[in-house]
N, C-alpha and C positions, 0 to 999 in steps of 0.2 A: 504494500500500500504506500502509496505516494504521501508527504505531509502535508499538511492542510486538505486533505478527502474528504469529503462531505459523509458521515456516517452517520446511520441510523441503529438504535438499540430497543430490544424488545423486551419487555421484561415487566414485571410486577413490584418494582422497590427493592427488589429481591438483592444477594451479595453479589450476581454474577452482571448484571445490572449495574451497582454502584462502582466494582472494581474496573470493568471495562470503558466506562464512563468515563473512569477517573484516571486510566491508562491512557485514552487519548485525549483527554481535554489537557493532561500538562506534557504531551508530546505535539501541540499544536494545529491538529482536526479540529473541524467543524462539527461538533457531535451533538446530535439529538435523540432524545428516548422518548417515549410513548407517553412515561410515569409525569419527569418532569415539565416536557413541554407541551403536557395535556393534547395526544394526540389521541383519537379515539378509534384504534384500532380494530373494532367492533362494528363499525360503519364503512361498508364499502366507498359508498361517498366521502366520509372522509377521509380516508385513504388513499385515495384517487389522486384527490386536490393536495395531499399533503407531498406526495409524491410530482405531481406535473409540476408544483411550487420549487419542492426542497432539491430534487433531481438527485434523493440519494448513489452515492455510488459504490459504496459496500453496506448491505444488511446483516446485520446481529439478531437472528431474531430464536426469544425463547419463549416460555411459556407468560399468558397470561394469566394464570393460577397455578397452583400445587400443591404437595405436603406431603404429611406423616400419612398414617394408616385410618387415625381418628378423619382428620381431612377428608379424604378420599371415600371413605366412609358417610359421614354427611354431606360432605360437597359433590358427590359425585356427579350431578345433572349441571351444575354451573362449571366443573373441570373438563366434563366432554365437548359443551355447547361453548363455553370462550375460546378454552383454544383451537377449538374445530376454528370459530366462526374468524378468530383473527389470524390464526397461519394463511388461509386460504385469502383472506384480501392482501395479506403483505405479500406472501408469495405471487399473486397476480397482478399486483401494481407494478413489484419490485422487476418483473419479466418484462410487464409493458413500457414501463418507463423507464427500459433496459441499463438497468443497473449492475455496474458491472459485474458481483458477483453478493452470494449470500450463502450465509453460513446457517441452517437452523441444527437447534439443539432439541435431543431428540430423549430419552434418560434408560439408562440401565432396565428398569422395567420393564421396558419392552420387550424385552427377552422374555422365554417361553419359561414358565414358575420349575421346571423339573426339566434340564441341560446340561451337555459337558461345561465344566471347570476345566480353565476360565473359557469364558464366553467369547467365540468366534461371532466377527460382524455375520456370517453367514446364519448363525444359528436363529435369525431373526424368524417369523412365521413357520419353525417345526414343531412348535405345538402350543398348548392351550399356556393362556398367558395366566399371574397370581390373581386372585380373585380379587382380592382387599384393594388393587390397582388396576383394575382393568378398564373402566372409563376413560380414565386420564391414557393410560398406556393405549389404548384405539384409537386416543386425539393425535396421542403422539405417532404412532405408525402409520396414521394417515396425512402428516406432513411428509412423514419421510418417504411415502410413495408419491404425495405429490411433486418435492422435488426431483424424484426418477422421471418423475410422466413429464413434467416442463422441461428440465433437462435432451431426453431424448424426442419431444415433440420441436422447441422451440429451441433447442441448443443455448439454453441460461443455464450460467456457469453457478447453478447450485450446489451446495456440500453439504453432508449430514455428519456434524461431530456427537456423540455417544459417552456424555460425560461420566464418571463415576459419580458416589453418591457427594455433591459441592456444601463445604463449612467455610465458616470465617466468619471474619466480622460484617455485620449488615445480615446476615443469616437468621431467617426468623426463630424465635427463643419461645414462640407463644406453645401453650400445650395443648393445645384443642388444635392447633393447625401445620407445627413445625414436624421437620424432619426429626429421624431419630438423633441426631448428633447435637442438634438446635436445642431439642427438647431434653437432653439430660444434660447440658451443659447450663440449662437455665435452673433446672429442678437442683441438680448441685450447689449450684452459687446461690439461690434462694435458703437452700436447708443451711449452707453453711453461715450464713449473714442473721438466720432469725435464730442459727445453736437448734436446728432439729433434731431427733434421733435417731430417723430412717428415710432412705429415698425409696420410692418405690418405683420400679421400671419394666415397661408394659412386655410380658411375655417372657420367656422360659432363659431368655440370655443365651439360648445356643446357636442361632442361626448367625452370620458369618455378611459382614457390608464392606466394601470396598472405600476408601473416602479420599477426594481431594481435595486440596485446601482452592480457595476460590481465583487467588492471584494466581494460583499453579494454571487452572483452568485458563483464564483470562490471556496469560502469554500464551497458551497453546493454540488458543485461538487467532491472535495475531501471528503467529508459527504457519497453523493451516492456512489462513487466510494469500499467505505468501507461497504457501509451497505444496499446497495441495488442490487436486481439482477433479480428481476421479469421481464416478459415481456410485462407487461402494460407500457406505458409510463406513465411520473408523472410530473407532473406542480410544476414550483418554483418560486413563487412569494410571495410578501409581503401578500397578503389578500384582501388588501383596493384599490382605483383607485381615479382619480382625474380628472374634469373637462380639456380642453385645454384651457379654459377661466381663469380655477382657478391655473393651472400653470403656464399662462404668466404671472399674478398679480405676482402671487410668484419670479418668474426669475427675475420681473421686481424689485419687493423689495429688494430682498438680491441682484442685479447688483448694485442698485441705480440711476438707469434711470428715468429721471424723466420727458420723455413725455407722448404721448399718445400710448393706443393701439390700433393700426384697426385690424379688421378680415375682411378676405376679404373671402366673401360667392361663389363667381365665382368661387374660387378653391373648389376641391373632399376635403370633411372629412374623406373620408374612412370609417371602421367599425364605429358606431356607440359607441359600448363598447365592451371593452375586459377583464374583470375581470376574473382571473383564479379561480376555486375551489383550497385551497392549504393545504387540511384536510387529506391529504394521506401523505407527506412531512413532515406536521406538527407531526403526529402521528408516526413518525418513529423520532422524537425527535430535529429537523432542525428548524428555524426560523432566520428569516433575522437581523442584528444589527443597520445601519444603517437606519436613518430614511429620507425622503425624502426632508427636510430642512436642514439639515446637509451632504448629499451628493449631493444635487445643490449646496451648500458654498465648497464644495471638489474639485466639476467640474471648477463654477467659478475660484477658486483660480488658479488650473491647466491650462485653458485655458490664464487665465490673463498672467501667468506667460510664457508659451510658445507660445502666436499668440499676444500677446500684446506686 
């Protein structure tokens, strides 16, 4: 990408949102998002017009909702209907108003609930997807065949990157709607600040998540963006995964919480594991910096500092 490019960012407030924002606003781009410059991505007309006007010429676009399992669970008809309804106008403006390339973000779940370890981009549609995700997970595989079908109809240089599960700071902490990593790194810094006795955390602790830190993601993005254009999609993750057992110890160390933890087995674990295959990324010369005890002390610190 050239400096000063006119880009667009799609996203819900979200970390992947604020880091990539804030990656090219102090590298010099023209950069606009949906959240802050009240674009209503929801409105084919607006969309249209925001595009003939702005004449983006790289798209970021990710979801307009997501979460945890509680999330997905109640949000289910607003997670398939926004991002159905907003991939489909950006990706159609973004073609018509030939932009020179776009990147959507597509998420680990989409992969089928029961697959080899770690997950090959192939292994997408061989079988029946997690249940606890699956609204969200058909919004998203219905982007990422839309970008094949414009791709091979109109030859737009669209990409499908396949993040692992994304933390950091900006990362939602709420527990009715955060991700697993969100949500027990907020449940720890609340138990430890009011002196609780126990965390409790939803399901048995044995199933197994992959996790990148957000600025990991965000370079990898400006990475593919420059050096990738195939029509397979490609998975970005660190390689390795980690127990939900073996990362509340961990939240629980670097917080300094010092009661106990319950798992509470009555709640859904969801997938059992999601390790991504990340030999395709790697070999195109990309690898993550950030390690996963050093960006839970990142998150910590940010959470402490703005909810504390």
């Amino acid at each position: 990408m050239k400096k000063k490019s006119r880009i667009f960012i799609v996203g819900h407030k979200d970390a992947v949102e604020q880091s990539l924002f804030s990656h090219f606003s102090s590298h010099g781009h023209k950069v606009i998002s949906n959240t802050r410059n009240r674009i209503d991505v929801l409105s084919q007309n607006h969309v249209q017009k925001f595009f003939k006007d702005f004449k983006p010429e790289y798209v970021f676009l990710g979801s307009l909702c997501s979460g945890g399992i509680e999330a997905n669970q109640k949000y289910a008809a607003q997670f398939i209907y926004e991002n159905l309804e907003s991939q489909n106008n950006v990706i159609h403006a973004a073609c018509t108003f030939k932009t020179q390339k776009l990147m959507y973000f597509t998420g680990s779940c989409t992969y089928p609930r029961v697959t080899p370890q770690p997950m090959k981009e192939e292994s997408l549609l061989t079988g029946p997807l997690e249940l606890t995700s699956e609204p969200y997970s058909i919004a998203k595989i219905a982007g990422t065949k839309l970008c094949e079908a414009y791709r091979l109809k109109y030859r737009f240089n669209a990409i499908v990157a396949v993040p692992a599960t994304l933390y950091g700071p900006g990362a939602d902490s709420n527990l009715e709607t955060a991700h697993v990593m969100g949500a027990l790194i907020g449940k720890f810094c609340r138990a430890t600040l009011k002196k609780e006795k126990q965390v409790v955390v939803w399901g048995t602790g044995k199933p197994r998540r992959e996790f990148l830190y957000v600025d990991d993601f965000a370079r990898a993005c400006v990475f593919l963006m420059d050096h990738y254009n195939d029509a397979s999609m490609i998975n970005v993750g660190c390689g390795y995964d980690i127990s939900i057992r073996e990362l509340a110890v961990l939240i629980k160390k670097v917080s300094g919480f010092r009661g106990k933890i319950i798992f509470d087995s009555s709640k859904p674990d969801g997938t059992m594991r999601k390790l991504m295959d990340n030999s395709r990324i790697k070999k195109l010369g990309w690898k993550p910096k950030v390690s996963l005890q050093e960006g839970i002390c990142r998150t910590l610190e940010w959470y402490r500092r703005i909810k504390c």
